[in-house]
MIDOSE-1310 file (N, C-alpha, C; in nm, 2 decimals, decimal comma, always signed):
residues 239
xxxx	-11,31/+12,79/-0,91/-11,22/+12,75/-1,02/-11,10/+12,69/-0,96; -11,08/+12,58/-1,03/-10,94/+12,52/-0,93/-10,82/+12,59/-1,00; -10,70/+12,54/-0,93/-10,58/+12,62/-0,98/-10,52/+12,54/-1,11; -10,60/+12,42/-1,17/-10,55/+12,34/-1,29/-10,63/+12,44/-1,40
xxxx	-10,76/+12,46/-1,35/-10,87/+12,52/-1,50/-10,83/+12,68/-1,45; -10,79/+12,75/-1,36/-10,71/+12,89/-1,36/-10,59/+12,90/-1,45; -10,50/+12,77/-1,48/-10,37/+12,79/-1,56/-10,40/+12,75/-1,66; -10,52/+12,69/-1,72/-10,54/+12,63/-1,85/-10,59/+12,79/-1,90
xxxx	-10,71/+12,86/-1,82/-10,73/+12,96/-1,90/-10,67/+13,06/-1,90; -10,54/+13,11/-1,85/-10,45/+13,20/-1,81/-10,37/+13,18/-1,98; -10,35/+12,99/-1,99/-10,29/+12,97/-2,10/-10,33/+13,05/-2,21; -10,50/+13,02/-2,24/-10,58/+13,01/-2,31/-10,59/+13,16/-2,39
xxxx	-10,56/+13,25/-2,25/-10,57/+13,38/-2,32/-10,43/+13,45/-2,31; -10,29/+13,38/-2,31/-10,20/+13,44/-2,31/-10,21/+13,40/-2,48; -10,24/+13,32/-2,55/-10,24/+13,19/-2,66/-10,34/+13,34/-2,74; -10,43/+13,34/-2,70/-10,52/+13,47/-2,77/-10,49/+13,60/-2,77
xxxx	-10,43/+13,68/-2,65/-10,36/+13,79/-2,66/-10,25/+13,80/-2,77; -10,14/+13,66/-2,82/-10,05/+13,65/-2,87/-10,07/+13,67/-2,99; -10,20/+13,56/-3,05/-10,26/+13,57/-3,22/-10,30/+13,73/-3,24; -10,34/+13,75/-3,18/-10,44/+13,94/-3,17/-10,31/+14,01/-3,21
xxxx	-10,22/+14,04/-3,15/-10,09/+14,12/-3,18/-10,00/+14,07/-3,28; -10,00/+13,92/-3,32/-9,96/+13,89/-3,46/-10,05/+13,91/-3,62; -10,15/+13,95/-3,59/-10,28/+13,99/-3,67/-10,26/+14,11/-3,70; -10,23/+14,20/-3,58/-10,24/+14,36/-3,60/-10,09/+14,38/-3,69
xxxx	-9,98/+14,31/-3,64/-9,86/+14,35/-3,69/-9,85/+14,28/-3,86; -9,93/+14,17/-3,86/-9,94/+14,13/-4,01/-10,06/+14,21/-4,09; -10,11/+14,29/-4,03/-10,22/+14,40/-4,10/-10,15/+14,52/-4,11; -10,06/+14,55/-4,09/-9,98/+14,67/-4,08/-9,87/+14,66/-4,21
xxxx	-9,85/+14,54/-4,23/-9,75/+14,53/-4,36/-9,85/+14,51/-4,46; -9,93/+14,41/-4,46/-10,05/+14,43/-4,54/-10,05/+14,58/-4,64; -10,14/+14,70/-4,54/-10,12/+14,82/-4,58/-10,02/+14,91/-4,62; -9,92/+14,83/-4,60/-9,77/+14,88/-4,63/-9,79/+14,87/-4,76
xxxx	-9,84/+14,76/-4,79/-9,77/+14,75/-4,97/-9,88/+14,73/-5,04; -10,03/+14,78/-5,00/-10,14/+14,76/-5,09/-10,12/+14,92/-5,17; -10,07/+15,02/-5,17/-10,08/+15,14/-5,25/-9,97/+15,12/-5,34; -9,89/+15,01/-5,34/-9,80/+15,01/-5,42/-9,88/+14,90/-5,55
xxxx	-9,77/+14,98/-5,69/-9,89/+14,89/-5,78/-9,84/+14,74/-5,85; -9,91/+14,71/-5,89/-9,89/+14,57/-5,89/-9,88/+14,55/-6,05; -9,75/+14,53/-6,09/-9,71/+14,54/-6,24/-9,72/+14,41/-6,31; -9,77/+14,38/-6,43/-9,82/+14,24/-6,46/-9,68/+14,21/-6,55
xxxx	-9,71/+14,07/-6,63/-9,56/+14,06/-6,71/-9,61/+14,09/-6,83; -9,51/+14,11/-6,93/-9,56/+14,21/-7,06/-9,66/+14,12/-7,17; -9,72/+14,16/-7,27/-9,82/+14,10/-7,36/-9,75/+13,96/-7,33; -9,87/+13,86/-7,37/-9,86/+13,75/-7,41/-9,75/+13,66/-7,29
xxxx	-9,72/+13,72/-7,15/-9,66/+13,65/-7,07/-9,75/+13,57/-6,95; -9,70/+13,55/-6,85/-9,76/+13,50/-6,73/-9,68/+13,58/-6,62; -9,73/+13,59/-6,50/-9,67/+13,65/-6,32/-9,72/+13,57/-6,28; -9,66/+13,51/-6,19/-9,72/+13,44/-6,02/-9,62/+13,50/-5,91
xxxx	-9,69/+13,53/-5,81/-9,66/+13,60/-5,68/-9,55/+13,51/-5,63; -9,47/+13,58/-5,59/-9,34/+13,48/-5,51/-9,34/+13,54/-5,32; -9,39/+13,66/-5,34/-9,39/+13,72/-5,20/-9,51/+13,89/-5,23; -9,67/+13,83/-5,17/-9,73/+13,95/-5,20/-9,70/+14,05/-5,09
xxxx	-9,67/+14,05/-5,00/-9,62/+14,12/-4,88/-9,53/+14,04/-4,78; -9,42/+14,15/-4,82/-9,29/+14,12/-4,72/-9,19/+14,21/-4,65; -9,12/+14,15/-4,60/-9,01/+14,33/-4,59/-8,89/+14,25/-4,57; -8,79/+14,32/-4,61/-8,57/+14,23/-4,61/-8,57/+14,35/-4,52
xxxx	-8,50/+14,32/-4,41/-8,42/+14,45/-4,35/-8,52/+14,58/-4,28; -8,65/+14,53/-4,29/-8,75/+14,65/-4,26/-8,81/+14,73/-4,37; -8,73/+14,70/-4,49/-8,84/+14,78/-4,59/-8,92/+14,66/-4,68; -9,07/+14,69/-4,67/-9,14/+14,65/-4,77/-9,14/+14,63/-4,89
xxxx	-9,23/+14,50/-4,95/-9,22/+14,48/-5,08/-9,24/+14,40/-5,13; -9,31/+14,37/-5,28/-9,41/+14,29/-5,30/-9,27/+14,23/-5,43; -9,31/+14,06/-5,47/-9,22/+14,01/-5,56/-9,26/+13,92/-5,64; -9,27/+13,93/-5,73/-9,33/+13,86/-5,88/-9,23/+13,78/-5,96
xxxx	-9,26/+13,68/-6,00/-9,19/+13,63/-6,11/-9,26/+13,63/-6,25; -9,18/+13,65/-6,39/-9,29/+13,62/-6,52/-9,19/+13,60/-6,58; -9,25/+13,51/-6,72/-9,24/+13,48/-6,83/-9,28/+13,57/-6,94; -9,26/+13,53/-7,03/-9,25/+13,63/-7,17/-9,17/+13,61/-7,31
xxxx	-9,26/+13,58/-7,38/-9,23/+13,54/-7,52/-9,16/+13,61/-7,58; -9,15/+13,78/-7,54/-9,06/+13,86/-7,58/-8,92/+13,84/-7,51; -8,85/+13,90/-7,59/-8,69/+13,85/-7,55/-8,64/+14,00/-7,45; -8,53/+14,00/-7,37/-8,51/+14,08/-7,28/-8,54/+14,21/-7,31
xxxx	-8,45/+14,26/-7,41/-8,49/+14,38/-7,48/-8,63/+14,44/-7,45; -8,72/+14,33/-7,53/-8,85/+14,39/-7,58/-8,92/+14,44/-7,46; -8,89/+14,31/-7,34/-8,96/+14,32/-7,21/-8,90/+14,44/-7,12; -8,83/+14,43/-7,13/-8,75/+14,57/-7,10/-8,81/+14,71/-7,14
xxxx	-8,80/+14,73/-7,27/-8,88/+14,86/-7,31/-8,98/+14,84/-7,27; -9,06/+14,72/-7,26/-9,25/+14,73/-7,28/-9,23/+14,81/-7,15; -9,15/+14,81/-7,02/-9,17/+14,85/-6,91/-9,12/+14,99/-6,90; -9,01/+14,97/-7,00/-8,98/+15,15/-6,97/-9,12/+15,22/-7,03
xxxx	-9,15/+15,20/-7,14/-9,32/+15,27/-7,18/-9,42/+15,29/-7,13; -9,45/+15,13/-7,07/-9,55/+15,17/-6,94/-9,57/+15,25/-6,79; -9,45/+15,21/-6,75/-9,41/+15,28/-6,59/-9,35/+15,38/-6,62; -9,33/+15,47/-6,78/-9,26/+15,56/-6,73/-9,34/+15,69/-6,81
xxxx	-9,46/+15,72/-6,68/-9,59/+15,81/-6,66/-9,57/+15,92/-6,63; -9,49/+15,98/-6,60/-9,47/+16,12/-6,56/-9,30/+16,17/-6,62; -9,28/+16,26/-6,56/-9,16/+16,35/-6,60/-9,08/+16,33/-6,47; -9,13/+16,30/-6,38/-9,11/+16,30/-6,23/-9,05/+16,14/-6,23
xxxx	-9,08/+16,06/-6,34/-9,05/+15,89/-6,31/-8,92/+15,90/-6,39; -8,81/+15,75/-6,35/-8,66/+15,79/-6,45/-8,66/+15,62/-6,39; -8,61/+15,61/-6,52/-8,54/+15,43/-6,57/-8,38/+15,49/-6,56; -8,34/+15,34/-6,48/-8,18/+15,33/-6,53/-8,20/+15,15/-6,57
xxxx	-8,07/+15,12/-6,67/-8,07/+14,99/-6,71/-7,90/+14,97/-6,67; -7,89/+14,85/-6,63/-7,76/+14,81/-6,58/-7,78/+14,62/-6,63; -7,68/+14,59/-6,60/-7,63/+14,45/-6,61/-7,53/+14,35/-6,50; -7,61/+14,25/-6,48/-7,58/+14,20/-6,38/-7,55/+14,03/-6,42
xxxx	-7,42/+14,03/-6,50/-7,39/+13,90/-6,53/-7,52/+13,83/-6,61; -7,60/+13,75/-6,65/-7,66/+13,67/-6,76/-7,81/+13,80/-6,78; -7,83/+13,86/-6,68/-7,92/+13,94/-6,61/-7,92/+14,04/-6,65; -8,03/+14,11/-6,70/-8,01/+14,28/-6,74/-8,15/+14,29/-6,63
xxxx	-8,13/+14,47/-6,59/-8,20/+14,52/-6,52/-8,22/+14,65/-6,50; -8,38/+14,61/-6,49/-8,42/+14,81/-6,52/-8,43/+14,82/-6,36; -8,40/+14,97/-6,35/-8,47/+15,04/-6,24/-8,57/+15,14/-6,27; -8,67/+15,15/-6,19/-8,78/+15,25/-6,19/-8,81/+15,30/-6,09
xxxx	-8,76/+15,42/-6,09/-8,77/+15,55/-6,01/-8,87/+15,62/-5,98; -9,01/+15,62/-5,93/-9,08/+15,73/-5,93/-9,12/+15,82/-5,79; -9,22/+15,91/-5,78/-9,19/+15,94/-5,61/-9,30/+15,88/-5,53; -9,33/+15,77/-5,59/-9,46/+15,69/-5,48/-9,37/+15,52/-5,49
xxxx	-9,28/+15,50/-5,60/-9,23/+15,37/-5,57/-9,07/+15,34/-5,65; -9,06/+15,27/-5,58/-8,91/+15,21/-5,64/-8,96/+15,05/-5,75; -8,95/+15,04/-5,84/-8,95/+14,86/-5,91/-8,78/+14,87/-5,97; -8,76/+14,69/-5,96/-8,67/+14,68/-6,01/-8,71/+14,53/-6,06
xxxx	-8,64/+14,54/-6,22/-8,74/+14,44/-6,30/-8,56/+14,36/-6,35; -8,57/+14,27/-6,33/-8,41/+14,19/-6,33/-8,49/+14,10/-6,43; -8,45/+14,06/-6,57/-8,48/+14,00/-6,69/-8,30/+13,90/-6,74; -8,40/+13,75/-6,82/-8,28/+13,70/-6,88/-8,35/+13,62/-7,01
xxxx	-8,29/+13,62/-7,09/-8,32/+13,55/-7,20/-8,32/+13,36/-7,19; -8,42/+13,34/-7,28/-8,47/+13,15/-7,26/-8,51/+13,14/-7,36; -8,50/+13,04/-7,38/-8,53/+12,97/-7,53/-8,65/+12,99/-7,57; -8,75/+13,03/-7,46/-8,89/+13,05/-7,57/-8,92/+13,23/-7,49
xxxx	-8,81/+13,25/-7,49/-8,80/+13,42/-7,50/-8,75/+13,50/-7,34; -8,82/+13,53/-7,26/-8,77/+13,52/-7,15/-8,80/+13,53/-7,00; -8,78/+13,58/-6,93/-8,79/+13,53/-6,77/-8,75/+13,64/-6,64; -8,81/+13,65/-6,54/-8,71/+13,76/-6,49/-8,78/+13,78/-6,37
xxxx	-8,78/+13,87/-6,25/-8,82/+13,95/-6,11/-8,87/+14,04/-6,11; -8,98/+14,11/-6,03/-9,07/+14,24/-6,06/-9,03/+14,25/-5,89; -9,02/+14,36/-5,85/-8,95/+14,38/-5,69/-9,05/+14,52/-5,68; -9,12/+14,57/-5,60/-9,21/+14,64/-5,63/-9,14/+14,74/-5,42
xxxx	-9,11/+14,85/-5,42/-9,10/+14,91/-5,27/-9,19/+15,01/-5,24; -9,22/+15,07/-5,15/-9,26/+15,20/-5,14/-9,13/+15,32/-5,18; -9,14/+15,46/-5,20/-9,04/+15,54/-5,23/-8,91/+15,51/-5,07; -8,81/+15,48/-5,13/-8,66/+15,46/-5,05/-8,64/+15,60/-4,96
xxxx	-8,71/+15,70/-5,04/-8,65/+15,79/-4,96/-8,71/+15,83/-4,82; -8,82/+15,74/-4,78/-8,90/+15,78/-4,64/-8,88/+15,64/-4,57; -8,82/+15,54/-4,61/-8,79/+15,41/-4,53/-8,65/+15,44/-4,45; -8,61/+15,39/-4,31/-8,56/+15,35/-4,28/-8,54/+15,18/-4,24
xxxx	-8,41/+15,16/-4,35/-8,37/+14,99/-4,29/-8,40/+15,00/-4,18; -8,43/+14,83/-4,11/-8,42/+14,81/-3,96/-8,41/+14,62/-3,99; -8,28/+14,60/-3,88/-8,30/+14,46/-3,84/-8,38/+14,39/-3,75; -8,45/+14,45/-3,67/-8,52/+14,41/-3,56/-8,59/+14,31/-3,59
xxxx	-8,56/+14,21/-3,49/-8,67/+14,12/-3,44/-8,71/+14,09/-3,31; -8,84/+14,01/-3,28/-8,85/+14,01/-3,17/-8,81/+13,85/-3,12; -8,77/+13,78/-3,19/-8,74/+13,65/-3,24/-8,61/+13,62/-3,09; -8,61/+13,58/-2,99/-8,54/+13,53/-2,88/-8,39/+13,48/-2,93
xxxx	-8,31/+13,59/-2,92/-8,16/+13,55/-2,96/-8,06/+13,60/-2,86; -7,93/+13,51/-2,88/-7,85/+13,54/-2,75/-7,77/+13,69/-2,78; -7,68/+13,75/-2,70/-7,61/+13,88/-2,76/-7,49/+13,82/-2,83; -7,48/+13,70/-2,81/-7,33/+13,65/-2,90/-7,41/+13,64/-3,05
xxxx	-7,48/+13,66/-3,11/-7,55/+13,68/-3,22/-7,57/+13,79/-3,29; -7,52/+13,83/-3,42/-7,57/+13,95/-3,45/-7,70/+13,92/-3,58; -7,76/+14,01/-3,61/-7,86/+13,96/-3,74/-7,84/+14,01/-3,85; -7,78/+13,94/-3,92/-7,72/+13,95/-4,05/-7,87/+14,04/-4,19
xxxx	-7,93/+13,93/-4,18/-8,08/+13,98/-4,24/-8,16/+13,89/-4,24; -8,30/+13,99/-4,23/-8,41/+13,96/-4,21/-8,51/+13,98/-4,28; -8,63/+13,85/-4,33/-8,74/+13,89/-4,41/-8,85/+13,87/-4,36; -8,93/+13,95/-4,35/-9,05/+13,92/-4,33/-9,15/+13,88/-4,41
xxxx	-9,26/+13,75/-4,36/-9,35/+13,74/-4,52/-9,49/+13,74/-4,47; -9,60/+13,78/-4,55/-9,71/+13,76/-4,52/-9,81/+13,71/-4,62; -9,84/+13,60/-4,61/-9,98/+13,59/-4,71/-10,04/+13,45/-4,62; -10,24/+13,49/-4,68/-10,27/+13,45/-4,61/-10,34/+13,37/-4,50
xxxx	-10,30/+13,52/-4,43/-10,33/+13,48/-4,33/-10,17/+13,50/-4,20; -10,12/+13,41/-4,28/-9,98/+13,33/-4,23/-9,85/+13,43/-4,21; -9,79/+13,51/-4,11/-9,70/+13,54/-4,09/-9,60/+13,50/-4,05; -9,46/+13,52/-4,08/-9,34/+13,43/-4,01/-9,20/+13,50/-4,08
xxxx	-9,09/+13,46/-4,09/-8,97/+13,56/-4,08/-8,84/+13,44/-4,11; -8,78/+13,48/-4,15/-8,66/+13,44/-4,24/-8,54/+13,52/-4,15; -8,50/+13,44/-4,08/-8,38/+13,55/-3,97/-8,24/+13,48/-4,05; -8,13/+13,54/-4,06/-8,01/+13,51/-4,05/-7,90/+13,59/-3,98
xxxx	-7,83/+13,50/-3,87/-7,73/+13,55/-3,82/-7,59/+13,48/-3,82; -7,49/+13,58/-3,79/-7,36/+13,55/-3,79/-7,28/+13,53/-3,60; -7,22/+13,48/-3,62/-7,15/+13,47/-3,47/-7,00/+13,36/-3,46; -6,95/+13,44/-3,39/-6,79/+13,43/-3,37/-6,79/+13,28/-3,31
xxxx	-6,85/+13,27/-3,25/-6,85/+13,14/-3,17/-6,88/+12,98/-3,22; -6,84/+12,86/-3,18/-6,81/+12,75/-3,27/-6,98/+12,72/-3,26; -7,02/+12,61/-3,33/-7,13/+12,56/-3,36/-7,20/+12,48/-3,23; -7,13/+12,42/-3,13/-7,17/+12,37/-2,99/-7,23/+12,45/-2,91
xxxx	-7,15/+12,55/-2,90/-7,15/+12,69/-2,81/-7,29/+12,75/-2,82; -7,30/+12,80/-2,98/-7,38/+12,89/-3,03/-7,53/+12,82/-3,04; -7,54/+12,70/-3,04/-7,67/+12,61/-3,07/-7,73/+12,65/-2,92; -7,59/+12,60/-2,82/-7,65/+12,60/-2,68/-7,70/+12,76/-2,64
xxxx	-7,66/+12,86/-2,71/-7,72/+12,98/-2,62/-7,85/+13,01/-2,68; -7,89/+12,98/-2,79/-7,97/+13,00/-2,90/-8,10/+12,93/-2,76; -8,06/+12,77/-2,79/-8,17/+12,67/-2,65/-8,18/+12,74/-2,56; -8,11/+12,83/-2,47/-8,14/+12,89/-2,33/-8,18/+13,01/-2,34
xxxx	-8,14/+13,10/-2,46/-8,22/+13,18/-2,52/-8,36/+13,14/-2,50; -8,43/+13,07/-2,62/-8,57/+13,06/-2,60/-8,66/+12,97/-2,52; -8,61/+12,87/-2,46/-8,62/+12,86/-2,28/-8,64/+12,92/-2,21; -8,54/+13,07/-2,19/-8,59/+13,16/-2,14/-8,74/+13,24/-2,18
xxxx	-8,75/+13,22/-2,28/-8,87/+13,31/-2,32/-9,00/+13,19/-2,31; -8,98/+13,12/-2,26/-9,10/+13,00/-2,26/-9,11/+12,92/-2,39; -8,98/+12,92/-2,46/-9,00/+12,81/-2,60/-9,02/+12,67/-2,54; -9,06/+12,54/-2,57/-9,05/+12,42/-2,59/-8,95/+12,39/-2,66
xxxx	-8,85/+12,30/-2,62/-8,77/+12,25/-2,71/-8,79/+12,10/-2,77; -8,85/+12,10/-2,91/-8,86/+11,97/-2,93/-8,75/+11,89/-2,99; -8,65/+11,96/-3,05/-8,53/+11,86/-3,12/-8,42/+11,96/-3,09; -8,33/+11,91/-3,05/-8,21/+11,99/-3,04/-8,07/+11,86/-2,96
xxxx	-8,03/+11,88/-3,12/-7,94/+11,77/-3,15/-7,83/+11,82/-3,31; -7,69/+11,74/-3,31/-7,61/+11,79/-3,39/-7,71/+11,73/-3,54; -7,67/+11,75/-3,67/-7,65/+11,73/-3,76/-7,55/+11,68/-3,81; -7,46/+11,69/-3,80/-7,31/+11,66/-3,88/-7,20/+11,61/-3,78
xxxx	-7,10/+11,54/-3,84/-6,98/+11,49/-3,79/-6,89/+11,61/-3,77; -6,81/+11,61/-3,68/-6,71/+11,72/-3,65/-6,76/+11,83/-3,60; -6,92/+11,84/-3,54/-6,94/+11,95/-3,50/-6,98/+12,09/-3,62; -7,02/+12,03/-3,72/-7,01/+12,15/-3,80/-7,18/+12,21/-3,86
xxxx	-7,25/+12,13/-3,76/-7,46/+12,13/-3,75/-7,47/+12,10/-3,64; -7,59/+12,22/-3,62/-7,66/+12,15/-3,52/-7,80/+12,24/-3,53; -7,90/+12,17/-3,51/-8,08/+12,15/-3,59/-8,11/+12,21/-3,39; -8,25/+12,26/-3,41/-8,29/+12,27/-3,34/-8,44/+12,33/-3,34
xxxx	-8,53/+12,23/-3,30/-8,69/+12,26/-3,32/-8,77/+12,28/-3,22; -8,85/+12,47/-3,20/-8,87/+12,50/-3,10/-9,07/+12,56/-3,08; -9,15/+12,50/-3,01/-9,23/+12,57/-3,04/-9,29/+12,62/-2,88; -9,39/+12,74/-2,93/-9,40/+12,85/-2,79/-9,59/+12,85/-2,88
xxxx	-9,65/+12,78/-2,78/-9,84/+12,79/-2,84/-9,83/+12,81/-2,95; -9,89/+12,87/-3,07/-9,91/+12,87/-3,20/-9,77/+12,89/-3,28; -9,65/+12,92/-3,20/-9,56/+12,99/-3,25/-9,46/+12,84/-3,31; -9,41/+12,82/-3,42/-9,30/+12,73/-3,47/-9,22/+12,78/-3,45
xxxx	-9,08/+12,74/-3,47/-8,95/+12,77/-3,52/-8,80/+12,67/-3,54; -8,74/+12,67/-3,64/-8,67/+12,63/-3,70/-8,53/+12,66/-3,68; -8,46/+12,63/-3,64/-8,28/+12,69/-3,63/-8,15/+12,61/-3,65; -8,13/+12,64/-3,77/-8,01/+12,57/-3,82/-7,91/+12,63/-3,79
xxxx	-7,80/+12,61/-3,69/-7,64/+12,62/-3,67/-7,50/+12,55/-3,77; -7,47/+12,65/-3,82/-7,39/+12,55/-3,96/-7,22/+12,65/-3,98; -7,12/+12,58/-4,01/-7,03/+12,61/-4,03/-6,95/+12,59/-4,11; -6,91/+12,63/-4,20/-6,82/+12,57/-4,31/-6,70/+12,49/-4,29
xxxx	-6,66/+12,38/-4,35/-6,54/+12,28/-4,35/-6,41/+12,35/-4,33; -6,42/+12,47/-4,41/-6,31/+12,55/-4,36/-6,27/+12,67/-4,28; -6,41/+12,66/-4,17/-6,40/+12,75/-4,07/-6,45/+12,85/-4,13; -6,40/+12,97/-4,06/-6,51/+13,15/-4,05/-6,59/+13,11/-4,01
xxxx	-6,72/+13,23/-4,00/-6,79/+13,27/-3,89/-6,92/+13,16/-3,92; -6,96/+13,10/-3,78/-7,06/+13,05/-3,83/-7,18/+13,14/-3,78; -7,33/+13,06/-3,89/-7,39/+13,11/-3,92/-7,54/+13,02/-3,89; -7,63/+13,07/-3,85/-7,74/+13,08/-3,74/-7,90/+13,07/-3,87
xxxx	-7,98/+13,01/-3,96/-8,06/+13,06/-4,02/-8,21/+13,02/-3,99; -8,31/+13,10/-3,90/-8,37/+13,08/-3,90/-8,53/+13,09/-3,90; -8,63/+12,94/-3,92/-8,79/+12,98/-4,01/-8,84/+13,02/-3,88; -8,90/+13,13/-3,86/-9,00/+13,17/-3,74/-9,16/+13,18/-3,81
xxx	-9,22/+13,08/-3,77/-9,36/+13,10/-3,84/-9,44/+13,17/-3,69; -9,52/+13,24/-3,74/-9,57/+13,33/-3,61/-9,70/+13,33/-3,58; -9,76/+13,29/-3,70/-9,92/+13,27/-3,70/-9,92/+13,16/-3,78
């Protein structure tokens, strides 16, 4: 075997070891949120899936959007009647500017159903957790960042098939500075750099597109006109 078809297959199975470990960790959230249940929108509405498995911050959770001919109120109660099956389950309603919202407490899950009124009745979010009280948050990623970065938050999404992650960070440092440690960051980890170049006049963008074998990634460096911290947001597709 020569030493060109020794580094192509070396490639070949670091490329395969990598998918195998992105499979196992996207089958692990999977199971995370298949016991949790999957709440429809009330009589006579519609749900489509916005996120069937994900996690903000390390905790899991599945996210719905629906319609509904009934008006907030009605859609509101239909849910306190339904989801609230035991003695052990408790609604709170609160309000959140145009937005009313229930919470639902029980000891296998957390929902939080954020509802608004529309002209042909109304509209709203189904947020579905496992119970809060056995989660610990976590920011982690394995996502190649410099220490002048901290990670503001993080989502994870999976459907599929397809895993990838929604990073955002904050850092002290001007938008030139911070693009460049970001580049030698994933350099160092064996990224490819395919675009890394400013966006904007005055220094206030800078884009940068990186891929590593199957791996994409996206990184916007951006700062506001009137200064503070800039801010880092980036698409990691993983599979």
């Amino acid at each position: 075997m020569t030493h060109h078809t020794q580094a192509v297959a070396l490639w070949m199975l670091g490329v395969v070891a990598t998918m195998f470990v992105h499979t196992c960790l996207a089958g692990a959230l999977e199971r995370q949120v298949q016991s949790l249940p999957d709440i429809q929108a009330p009589n006579g509405g519609s749900a489509f899936w916005i996120a069937k498995a994900m996690r903000l911050n390390g905790v899991p959770m599945t996210i719905k959007s629906f319609m509904s001919p009934m008006n907030v109120d009605e859609a509101l109660h239909h849910y306190e009647r339904k989801l609230r099956t035991s003695t052990n389950t408790t609604t709170r309603r609160s309000t959140e500017q145009q937005w009313r919202v229930l919470a639902v407490m029980s000891p296998d899950y957390y929902a939080t159903i954020r509802a608004r009124n529309t002209s042909m009745g109304s509209e709203g979010t189904i947020t579905v957790t496992p119970s809060l009280a056995n989660l610990k948050p976590s920011k982690r990623t394995r996502f190649p960042y410099p220490d002048s970065a901290q990670v503001a938050s993080l989502q994870e999404y999976e459907d599929a098939g397809i895993a990838a992650e929604h990073i955002s960070f904050v850092s002290r440092h001007g938008v030139t500075r911070e693009a460049r440690e970001f580049a030698t960051a994933l350099t160092r980890q064996g990224w490819q750099l395919l675009r890394d170049e400013p966006t904007a006049k005055r220094g206030n963008g800078h884009v940068i597109e990186a891929q590593k074998a199957a791996e994409l990634a996206l990184i916007n460096v951006q700062r506001a006109n009137g200064g503070g911290p800039t801010t880092i947001l980036v698409v990691w597709k993983k599979t």
